[in-house]
N, C-alpha and C positions, 0 to 999 in steps of 0.2 A: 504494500500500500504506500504508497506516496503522501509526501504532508502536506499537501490541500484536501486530499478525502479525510482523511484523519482528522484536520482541522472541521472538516463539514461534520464528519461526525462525531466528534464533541460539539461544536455548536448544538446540533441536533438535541446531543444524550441531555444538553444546560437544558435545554427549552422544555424538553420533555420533564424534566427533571423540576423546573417551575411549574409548568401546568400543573401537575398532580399534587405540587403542595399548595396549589391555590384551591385546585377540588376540594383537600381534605380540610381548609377550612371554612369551605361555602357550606350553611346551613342548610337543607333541603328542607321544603316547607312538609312534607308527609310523616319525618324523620328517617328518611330511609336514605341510604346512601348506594346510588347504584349499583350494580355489579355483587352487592351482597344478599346471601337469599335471606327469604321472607319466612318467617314462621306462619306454618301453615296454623289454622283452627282446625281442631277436631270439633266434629259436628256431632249431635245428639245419635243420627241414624248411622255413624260409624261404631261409635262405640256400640250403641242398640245390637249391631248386625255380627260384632267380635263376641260380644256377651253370649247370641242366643248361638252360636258355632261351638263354644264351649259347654251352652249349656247340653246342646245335643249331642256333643260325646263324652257327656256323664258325667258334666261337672257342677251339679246343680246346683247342690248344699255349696260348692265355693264358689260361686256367683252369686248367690246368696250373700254368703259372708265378706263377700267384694262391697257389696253396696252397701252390708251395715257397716263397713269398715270405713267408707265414706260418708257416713250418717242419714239415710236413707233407707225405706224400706222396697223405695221401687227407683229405676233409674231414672225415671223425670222427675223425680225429687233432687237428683244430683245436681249440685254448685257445677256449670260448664269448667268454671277453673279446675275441677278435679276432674277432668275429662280422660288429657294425658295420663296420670298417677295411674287413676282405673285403669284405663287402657294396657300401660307398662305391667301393672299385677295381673290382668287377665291373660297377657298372653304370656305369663311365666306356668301357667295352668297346663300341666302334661298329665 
């Protein structure tokens, strides 16, 4: 390489190298910062649909005691913020 490409790219690597510290600190109005994934929502009929999978291979009494372990005697009584947790304990169910 010869030192005018060299020279072009450094210039290049500076600029690039501005841009991306100026992104990281422009505020995004959604709070999300591009290029980073999004936390998905577990939805009521997911969990619903994991629950009744275990309960039908005969894990009733501990799905049962999933939801009292969440405070609840049926799953739409469940807080959605305990959606994930539930979720994570039922499919530890073998």
């Amino acid at each position: 390489m010869d030192r005018d490409t060299i020279k072009k790219l450094l210039a290049t690597l500076q600029e690039a190298t501005r841009l991306v510290e100026s992104m990281m600190d422009t505020e995004f109005p959604d709070g999300e910062v591009p290029g980073e994934p999004v936390a998905q929502e577990i939805t009521l009929e997911q969990v619903r649909a994991l629950l009744a999978e275990k309960s039908q291979a005969g894990f009733t009494a501990e799905v049962r005691g999933l939801l009292e372990k969440y405070g609840a005697p049926k799953l739409s009584l469940i807080d959605p913020a305990n959606y994930k947790a539930l979720m994570a304990d039922a499919e530890q169910l073998q």
